[in-house]
Backbone as JSON, one array per atom type, in Angstrom:
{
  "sequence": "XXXXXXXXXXXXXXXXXXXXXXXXXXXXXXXXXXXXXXXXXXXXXXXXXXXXXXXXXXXXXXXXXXXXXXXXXXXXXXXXXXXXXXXXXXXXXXXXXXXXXXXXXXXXXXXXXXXXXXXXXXXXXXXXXXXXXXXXXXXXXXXXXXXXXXXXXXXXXXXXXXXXXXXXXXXXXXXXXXXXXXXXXXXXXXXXXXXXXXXXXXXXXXXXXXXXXXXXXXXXXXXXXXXXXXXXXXXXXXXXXXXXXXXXXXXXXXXXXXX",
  "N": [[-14.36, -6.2, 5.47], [-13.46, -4.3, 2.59], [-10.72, -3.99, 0.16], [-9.78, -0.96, -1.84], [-7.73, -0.84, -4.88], [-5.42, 0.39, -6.84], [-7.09, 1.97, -10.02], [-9.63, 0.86, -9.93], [-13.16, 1.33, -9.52], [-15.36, 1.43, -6.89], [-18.65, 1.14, -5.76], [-19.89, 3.51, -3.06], [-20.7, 4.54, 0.34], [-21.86, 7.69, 2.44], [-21.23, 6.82, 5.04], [-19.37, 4.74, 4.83], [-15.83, 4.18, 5.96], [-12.77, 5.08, 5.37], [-9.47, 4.0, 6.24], [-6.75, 4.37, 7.19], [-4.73, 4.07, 9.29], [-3.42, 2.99, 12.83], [-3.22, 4.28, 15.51], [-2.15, 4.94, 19.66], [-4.43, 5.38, 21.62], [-4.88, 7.48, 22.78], [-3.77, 9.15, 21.08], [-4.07, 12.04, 18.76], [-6.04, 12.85, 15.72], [-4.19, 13.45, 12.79], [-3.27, 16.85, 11.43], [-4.81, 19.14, 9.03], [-6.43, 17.62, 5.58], [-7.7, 14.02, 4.67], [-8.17, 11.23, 1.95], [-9.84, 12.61, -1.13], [-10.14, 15.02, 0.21], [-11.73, 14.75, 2.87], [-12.2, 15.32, 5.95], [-9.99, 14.46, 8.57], [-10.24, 12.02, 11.15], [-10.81, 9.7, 14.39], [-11.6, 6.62, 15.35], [-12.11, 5.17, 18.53], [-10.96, 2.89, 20.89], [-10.45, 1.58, 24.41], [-7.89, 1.18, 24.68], [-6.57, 1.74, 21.86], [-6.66, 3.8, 18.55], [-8.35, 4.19, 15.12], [-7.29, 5.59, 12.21], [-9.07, 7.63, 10.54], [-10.97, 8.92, 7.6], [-14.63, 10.1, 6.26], [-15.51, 8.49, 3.31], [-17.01, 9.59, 0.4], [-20.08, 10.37, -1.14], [-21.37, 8.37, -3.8], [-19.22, 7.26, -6.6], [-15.8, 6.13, -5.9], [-12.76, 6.76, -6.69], [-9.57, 5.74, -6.72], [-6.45, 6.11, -7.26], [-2.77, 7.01, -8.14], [-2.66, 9.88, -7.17], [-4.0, 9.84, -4.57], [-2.88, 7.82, -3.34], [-0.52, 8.73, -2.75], [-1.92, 10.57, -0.79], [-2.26, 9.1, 1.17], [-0.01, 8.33, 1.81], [1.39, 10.83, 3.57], [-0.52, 11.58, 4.95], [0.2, 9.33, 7.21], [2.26, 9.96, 7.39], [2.47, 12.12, 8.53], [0.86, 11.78, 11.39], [3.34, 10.47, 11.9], [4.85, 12.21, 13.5], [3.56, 12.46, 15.71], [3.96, 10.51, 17.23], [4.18, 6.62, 17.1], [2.61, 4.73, 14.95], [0.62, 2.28, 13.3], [0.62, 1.27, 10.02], [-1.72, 1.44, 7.9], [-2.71, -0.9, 4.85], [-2.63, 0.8, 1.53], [-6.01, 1.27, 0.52], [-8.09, 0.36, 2.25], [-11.14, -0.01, 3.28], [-13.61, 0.3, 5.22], [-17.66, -0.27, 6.34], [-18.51, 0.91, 8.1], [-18.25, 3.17, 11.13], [-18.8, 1.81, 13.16], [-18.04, -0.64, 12.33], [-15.29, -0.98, 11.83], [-14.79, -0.36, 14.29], [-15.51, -2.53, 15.96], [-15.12, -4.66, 14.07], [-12.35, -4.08, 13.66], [-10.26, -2.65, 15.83], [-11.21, -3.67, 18.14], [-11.85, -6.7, 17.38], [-9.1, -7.12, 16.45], [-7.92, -6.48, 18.89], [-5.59, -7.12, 21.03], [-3.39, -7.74, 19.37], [-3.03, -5.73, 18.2], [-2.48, -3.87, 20.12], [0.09, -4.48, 21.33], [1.64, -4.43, 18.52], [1.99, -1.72, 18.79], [3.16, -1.07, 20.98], [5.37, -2.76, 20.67], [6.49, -0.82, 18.78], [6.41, 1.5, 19.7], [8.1, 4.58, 19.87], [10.0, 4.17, 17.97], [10.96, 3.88, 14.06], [11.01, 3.39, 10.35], [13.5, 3.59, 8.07], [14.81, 3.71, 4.99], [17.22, 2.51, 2.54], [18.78, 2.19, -0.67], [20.86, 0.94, -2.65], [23.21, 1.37, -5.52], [25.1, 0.4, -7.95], [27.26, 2.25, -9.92], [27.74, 1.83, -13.41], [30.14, 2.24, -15.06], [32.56, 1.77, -12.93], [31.9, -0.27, -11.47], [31.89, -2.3, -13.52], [34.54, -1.59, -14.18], [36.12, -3.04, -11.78], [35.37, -5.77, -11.93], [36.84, -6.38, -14.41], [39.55, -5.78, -13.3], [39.46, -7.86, -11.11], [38.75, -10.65, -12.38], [40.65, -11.59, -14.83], [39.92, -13.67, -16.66], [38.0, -12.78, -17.98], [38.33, -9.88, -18.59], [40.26, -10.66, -20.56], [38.22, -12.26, -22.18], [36.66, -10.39, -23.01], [38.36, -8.39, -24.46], [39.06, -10.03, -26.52], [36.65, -10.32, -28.16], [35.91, -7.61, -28.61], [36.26, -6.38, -31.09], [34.9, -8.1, -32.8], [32.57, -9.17, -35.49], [28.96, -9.27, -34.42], [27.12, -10.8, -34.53], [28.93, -12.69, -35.45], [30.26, -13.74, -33.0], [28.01, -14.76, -31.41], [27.1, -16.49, -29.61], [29.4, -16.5, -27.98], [29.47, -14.52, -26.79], [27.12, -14.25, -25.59], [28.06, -16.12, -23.37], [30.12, -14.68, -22.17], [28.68, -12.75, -21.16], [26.94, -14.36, -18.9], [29.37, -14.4, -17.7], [29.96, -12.46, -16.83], [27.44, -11.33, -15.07], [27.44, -13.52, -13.05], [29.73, -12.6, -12.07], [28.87, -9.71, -10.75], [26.77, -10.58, -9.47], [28.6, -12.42, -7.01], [29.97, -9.63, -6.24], [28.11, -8.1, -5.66], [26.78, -9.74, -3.51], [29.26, -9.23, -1.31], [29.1, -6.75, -1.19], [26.54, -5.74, 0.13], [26.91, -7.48, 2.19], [28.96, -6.18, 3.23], [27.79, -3.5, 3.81], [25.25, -4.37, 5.46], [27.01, -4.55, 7.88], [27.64, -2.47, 9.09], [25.25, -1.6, 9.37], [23.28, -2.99, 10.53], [24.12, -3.44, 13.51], [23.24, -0.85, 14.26], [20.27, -1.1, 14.43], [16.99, -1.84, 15.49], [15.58, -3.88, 13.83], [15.76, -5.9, 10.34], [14.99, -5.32, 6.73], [15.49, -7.19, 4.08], [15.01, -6.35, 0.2], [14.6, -7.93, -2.67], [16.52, -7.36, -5.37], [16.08, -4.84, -7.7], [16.78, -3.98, -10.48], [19.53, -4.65, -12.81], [21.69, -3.26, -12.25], [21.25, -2.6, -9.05], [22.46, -2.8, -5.68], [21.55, -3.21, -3.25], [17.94, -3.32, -1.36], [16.97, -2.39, 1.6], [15.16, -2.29, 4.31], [15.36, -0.95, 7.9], [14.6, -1.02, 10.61], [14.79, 1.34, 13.4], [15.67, 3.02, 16.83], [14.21, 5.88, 17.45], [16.35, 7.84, 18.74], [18.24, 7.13, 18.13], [19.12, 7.74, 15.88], [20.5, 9.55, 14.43], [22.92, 8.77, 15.02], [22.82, 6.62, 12.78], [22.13, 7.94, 10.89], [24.95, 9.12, 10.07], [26.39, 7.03, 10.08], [25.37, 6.09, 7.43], [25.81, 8.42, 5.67], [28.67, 8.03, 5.85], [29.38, 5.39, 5.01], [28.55, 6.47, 2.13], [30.68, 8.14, 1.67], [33.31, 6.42, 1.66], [32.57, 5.03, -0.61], [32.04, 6.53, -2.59], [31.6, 7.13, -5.93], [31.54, 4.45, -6.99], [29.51, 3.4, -5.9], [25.92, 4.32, -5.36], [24.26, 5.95, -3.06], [20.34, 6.02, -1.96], [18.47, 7.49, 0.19], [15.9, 7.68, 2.78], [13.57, 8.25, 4.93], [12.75, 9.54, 8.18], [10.15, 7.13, 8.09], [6.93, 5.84, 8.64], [6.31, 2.79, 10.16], [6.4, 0.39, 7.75], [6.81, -2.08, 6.67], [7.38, -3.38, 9.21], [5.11, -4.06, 10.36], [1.85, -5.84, 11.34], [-0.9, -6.16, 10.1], [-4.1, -6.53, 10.35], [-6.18, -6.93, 7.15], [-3.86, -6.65, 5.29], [-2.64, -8.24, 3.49], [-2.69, -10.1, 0.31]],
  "CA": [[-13.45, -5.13, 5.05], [-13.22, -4.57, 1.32], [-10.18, -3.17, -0.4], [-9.63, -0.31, -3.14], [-6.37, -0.69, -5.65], [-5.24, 0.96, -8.3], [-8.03, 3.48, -10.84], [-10.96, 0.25, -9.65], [-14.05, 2.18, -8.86], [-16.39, 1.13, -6.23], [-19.72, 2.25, -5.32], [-19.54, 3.76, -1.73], [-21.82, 5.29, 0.74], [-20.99, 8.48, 2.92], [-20.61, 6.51, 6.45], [-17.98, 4.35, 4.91], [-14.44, 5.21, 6.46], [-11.33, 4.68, 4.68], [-9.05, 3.51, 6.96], [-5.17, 4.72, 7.17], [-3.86, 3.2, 10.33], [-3.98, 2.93, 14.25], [-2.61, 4.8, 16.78], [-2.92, 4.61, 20.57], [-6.12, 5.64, 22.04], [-4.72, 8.98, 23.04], [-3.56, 10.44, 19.77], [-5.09, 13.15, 18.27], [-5.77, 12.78, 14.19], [-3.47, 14.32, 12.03], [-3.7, 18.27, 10.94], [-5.26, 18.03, 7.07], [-7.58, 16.39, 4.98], [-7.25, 13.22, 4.21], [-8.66, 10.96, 0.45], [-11.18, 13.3, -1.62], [-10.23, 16.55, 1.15], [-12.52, 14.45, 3.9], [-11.66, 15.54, 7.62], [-9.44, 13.23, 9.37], [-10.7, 11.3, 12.54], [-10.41, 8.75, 14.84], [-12.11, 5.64, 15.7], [-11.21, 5.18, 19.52], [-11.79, 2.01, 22.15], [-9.98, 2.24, 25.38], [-6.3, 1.16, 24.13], [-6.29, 2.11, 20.15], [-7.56, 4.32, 17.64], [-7.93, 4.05, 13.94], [-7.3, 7.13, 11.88], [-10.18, 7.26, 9.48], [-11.93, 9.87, 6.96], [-15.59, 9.67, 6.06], [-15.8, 8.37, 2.2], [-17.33, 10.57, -0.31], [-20.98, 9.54, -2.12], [-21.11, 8.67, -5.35], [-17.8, 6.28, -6.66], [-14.21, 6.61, -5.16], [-11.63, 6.84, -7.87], [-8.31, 5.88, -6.23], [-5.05, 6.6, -7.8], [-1.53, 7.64, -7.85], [-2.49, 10.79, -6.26], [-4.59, 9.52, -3.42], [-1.87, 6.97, -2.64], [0.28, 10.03, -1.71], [-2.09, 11.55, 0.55], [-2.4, 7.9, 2.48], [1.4, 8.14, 2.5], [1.03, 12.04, 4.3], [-1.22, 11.14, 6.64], [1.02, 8.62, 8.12], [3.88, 10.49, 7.57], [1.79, 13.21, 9.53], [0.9, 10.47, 12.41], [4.7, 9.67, 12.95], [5.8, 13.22, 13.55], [3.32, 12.77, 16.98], [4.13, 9.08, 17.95], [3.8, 5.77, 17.0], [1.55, 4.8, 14.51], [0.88, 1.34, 12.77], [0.5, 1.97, 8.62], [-2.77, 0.24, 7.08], [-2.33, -0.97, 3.46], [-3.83, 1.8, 0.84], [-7.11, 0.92, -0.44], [-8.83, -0.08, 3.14], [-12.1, 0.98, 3.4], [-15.09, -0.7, 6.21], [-18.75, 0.04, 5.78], [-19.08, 2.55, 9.18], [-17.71, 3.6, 12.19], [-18.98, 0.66, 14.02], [-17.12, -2.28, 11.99], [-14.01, -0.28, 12.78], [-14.29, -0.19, 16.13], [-15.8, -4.14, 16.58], [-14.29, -5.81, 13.32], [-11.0, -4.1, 13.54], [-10.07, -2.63, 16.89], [-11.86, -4.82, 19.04], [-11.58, -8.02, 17.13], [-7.67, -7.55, 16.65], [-7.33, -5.99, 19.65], [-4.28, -7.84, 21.61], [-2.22, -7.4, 18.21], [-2.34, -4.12, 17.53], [-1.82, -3.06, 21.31], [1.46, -5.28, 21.37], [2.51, -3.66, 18.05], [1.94, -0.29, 19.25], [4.14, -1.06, 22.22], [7.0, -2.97, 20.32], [7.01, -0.07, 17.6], [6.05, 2.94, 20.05], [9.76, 5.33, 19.92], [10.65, 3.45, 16.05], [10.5, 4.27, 12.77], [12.01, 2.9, 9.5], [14.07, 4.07, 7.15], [15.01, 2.79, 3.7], [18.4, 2.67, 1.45], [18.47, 1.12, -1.98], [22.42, 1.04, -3.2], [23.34, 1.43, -6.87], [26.46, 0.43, -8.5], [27.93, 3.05, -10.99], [27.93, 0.46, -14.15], [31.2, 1.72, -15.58], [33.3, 1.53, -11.63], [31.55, -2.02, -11.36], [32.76, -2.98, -14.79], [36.26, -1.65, -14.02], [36.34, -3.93, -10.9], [34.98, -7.05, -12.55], [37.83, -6.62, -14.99], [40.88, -5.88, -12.72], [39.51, -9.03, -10.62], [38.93, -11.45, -13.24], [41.6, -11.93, -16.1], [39.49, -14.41, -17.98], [36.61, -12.29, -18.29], [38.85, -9.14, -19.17], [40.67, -11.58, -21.73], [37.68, -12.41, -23.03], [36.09, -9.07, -23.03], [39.01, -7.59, -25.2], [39.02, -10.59, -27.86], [35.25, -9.99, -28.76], [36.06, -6.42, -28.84], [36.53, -5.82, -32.87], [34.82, -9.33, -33.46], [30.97, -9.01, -35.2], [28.46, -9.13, -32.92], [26.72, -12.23, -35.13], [29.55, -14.16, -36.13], [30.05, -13.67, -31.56], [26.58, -14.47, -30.54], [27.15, -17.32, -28.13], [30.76, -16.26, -27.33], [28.88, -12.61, -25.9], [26.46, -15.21, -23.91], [28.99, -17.15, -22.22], [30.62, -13.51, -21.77], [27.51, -12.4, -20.1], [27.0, -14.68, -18.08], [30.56, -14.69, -16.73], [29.75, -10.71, -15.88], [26.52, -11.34, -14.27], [28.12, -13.79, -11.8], [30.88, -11.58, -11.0], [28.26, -9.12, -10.46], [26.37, -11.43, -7.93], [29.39, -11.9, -6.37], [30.24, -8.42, -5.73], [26.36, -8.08, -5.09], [27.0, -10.24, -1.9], [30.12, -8.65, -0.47], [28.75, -5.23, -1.05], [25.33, -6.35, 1.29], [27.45, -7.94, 3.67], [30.13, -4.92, 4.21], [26.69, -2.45, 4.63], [24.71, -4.27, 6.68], [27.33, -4.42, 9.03], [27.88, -1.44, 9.45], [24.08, -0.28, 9.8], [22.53, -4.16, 11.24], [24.2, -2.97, 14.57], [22.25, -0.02, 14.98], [18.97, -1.21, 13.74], [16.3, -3.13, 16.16], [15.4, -4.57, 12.78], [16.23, -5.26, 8.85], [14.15, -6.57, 5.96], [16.37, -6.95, 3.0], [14.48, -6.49, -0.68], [15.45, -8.33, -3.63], [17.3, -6.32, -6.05], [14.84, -4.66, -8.57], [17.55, -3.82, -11.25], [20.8, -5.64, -12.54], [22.89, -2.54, -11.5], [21.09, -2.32, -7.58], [22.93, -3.7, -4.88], [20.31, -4.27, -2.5], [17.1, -2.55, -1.41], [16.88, -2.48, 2.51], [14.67, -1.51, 5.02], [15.77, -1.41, 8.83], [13.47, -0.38, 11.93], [15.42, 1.88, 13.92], [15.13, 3.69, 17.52], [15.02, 7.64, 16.94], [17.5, 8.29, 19.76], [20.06, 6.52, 17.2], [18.78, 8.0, 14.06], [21.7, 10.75, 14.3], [24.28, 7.7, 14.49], [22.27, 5.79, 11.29], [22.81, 8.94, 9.39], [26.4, 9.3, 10.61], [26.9, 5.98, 9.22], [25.01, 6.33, 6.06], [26.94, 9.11, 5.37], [29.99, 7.47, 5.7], [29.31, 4.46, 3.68], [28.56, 7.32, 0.93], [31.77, 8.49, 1.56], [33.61, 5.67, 1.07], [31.81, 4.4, -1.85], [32.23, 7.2, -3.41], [32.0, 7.0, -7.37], [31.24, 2.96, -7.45], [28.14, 3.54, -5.55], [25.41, 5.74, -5.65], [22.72, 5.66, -2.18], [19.03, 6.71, -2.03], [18.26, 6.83, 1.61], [14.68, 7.55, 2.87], [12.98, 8.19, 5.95], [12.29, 8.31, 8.94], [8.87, 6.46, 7.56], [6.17, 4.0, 9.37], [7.33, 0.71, 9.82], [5.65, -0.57, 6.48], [8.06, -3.35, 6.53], [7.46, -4.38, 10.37], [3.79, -4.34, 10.65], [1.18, -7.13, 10.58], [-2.19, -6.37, 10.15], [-5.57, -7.02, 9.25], [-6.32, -6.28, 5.57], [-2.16, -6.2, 4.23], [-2.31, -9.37, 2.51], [-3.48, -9.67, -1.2]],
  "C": [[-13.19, -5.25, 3.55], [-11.88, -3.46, 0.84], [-10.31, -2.15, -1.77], [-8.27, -0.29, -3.84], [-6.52, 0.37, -6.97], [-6.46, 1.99, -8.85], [-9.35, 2.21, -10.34], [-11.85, 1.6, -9.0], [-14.86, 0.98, -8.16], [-17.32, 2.19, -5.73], [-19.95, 2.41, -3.52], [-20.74, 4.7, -1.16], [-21.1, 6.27, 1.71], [-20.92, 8.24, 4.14], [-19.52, 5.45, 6.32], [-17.1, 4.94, 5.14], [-13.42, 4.13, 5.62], [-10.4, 4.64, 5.71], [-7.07, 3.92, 6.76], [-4.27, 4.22, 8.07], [-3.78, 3.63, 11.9], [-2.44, 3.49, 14.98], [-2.92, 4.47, 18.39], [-4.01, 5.47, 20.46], [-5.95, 7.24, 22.46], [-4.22, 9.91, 22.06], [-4.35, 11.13, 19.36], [-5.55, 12.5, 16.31], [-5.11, 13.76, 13.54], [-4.25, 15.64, 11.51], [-4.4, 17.59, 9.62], [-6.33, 17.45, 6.84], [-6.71, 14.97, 4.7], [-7.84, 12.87, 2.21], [-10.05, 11.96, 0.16], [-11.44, 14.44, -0.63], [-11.28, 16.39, 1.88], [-11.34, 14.93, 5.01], [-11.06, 14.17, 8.46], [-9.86, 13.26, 10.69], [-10.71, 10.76, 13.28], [-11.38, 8.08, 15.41], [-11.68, 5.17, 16.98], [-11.86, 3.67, 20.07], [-10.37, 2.55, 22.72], [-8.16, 2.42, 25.13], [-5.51, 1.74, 22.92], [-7.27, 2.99, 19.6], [-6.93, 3.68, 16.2], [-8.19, 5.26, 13.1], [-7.48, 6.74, 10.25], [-10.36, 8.79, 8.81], [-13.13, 8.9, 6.35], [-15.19, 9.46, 4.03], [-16.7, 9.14, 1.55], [-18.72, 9.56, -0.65], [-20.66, 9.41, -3.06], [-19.9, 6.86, -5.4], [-16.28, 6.75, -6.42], [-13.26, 6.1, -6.24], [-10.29, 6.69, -6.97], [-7.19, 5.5, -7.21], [-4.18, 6.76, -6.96], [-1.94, 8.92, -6.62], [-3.15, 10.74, -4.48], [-3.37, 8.25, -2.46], [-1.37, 7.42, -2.1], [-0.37, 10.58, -0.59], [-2.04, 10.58, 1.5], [-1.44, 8.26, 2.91], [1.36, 9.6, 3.73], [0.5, 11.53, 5.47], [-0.15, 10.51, 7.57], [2.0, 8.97, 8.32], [3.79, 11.96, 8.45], [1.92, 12.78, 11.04], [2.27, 10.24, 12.81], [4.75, 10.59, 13.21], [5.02, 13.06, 15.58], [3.53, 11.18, 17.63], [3.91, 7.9, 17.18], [2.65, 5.48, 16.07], [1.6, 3.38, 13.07], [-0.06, 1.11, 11.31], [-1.19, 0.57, 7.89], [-1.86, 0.47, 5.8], [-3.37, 0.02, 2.57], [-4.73, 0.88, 0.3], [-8.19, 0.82, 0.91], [-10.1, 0.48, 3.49], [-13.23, 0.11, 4.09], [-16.26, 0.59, 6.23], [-19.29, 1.39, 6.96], [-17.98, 2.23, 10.38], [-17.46, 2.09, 13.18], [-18.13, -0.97, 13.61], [-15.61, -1.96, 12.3], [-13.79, -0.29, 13.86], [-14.5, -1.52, 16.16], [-15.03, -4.98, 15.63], [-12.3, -5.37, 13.55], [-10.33, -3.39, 14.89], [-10.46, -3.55, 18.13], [-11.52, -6.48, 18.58], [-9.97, -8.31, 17.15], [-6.96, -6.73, 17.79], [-5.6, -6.13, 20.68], [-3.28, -7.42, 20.58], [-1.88, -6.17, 18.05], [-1.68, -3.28, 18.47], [-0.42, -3.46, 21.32], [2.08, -4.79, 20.58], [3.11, -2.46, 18.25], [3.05, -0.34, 20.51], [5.17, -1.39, 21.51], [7.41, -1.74, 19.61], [7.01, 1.16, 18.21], [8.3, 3.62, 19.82], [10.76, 4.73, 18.61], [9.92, 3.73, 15.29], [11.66, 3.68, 11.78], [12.62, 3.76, 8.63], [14.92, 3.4, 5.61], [16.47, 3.26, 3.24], [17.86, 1.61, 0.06], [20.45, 2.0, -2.63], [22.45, -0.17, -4.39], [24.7, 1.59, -7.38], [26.54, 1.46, -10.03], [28.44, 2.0, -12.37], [29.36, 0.84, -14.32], [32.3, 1.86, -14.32], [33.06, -0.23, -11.36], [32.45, -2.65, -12.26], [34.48, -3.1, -14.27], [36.96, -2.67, -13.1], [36.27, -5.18, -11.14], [36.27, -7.0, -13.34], [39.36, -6.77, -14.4], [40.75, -7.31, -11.94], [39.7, -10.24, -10.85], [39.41, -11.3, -14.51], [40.92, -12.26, -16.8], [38.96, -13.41, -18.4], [36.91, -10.92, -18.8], [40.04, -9.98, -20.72], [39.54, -11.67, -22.79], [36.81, -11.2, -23.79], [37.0, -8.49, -24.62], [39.09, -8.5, -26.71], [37.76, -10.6, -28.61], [34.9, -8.53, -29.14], [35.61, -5.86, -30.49], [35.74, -7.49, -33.74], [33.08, -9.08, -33.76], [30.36, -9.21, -34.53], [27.65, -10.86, -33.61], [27.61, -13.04, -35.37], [30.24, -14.56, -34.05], [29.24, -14.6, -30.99], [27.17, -15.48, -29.27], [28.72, -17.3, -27.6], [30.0, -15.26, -26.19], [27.56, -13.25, -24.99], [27.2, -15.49, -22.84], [29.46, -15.44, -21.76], [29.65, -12.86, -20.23], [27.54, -13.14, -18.9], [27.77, -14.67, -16.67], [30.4, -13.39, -15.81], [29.14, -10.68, -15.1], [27.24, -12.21, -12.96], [28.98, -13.61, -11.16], [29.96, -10.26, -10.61], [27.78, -9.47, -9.34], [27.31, -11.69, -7.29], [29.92, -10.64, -5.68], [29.44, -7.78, -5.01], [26.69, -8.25, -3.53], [28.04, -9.9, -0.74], [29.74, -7.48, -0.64], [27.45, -4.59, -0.1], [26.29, -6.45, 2.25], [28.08, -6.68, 4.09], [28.78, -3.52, 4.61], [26.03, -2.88, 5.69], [25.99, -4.44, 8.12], [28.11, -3.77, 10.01], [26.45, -1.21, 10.23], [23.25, -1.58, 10.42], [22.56, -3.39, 13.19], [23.51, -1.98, 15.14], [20.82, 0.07, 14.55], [18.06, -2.0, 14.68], [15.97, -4.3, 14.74], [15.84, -4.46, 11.48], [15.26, -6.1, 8.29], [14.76, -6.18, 4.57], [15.59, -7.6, 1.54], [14.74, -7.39, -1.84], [15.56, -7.01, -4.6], [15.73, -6.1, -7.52], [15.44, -4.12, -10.13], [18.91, -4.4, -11.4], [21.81, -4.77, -11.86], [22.28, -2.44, -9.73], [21.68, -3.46, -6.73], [22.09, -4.75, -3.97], [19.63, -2.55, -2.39], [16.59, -3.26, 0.61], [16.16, -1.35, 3.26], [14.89, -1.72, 6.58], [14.76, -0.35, 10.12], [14.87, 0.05, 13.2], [14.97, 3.24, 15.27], [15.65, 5.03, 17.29], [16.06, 8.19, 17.6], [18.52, 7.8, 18.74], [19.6, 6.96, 15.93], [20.22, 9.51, 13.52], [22.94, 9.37, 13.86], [24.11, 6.83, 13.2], [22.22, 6.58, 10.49], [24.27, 9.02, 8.86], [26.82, 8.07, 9.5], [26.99, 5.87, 7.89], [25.9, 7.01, 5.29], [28.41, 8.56, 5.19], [30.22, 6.46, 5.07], [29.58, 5.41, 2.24], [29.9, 7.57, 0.53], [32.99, 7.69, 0.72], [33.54, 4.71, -0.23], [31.53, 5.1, -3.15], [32.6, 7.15, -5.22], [32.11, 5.49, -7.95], [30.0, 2.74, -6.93], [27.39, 4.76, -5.48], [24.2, 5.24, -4.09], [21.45, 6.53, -1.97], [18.43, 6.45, -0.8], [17.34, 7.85, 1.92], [14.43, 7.7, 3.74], [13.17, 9.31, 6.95], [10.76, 8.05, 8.02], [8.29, 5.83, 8.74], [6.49, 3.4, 9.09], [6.15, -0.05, 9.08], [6.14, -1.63, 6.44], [7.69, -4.24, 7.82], [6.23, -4.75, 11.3], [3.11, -5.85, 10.12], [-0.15, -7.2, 10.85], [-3.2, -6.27, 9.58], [-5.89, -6.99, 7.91], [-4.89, -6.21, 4.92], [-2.36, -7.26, 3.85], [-2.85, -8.89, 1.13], [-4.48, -10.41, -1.22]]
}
């Protein structure tokens, strides 16, 4: 199985299949083209399919925009059931290594996922503190750090420098602090109605956290409900970016996702 990332070109022949991700054995393939406006298909044995398009001749240019249609597809695939997300780039040499190297050889795994994940789907948040509501809180909490805040105020910023370190610092770990009670009071609100969570590290100093939680659709009305109501409350010190339903990118494990 060889992968494609990023603008790499490889040279490809037109019975290679690009590979998007497995369904059971009774799904249909998504409406649509899939990469390079090939016909989507499926690779079947008796339990699983894998939902393929034929590769183009010539060299396969993958990009930004082909990343999106992977995402489509699968976001096509959930709307009819269950469906377990390859990593973009996946591409095996024909029909036949698909069915024997990757249905057949990981057969047991993928049926088992397909069962734990059949009636779930994930959904994402990523919660963003409002810098100047944060600030205000860091200051009413800690004295020193509003003490020291206001005597560096009118003071150069060079004849400062390692005063406005130590300063820093003191912010950032009232930040991480606040960080960790602002995690804890969400997930436990939204842990309870989640079969699963997989919690990101923070990808900016203002993001709280970046969570993804596998959730059954019968409760996806009450995991909005909630959402919503976090918002509510959080109103104007937080900001949330909430996502889904999606494939469980987060709660899959197979063949080809490593690096």
């Amino acid at each position: 199985m060889a992968a494609v990332r990023g603008s790499d070109r490889v040279s490809v022949k037109t019975k290679e299949q690009y590979v998007y991700g497995i369904v059971p054995a009774s799904a249909k393939a998504p409406s649509g083209t899939g990469i390079a406006r090939r016909r989507l298909h499926t690779v079947r044995t008796h339990e699983a399919a894998a939902i393929v398009s034929d590769v183009p001749e010539g060299e396969l240019a993958v990009g930004r925009e082909d990343l999106m249609v992977h995402a489509r597809v699968l976001e096509r695939a959930l709307q009819d059931g269950v469906v377990l997300p390859m990593r973009f780039g996946v591409v095996m040499s024909d029909e036949r290594a698909v069915r024997e190297q990757l249905l057949e050889g990981f057969h047991r795994d993928l049926v088992a996922q397909l069962e734990e994940l059949d009636g779930k789907v994930e959904l994402h948040l990523r919660a963003v503190y409002d810098e100047e509501a944060v600030m205000r809180e860091i200051l009413e909490a800690n004295p020193e750090i509003a003490r020291r805040r206001a005597a560096l105020q009118d003071q150069p910023a060079d004849a400062t420098y390692f005063e406005r370190i130590d300063l820093g610092q003191l912010v950032a770990e009232a930040v991480e602090r606040a960080r960790d009670v602002d995690t804890a009071a969400i997930l436990g609100e939204l842990e309870p109605l989640s079969v699963a969570i997989d919690v990101g590290s923070p990808d900016h100093e203002r993001v709280v956290a970046r969570m993804s939680f596998l959730v059954e659709r019968d409760r996806l009305a009450s995991f909005d409900q909630a959402v919503d109501e976090l918002g509510r409350r959080n109103e104007g010190r937080l900001q949330f970016k909430y996502t889904g339903p999606l494939p469980a990118y987060s709660f899959v494990d197979l063949p080809g996702q490593g690096e």
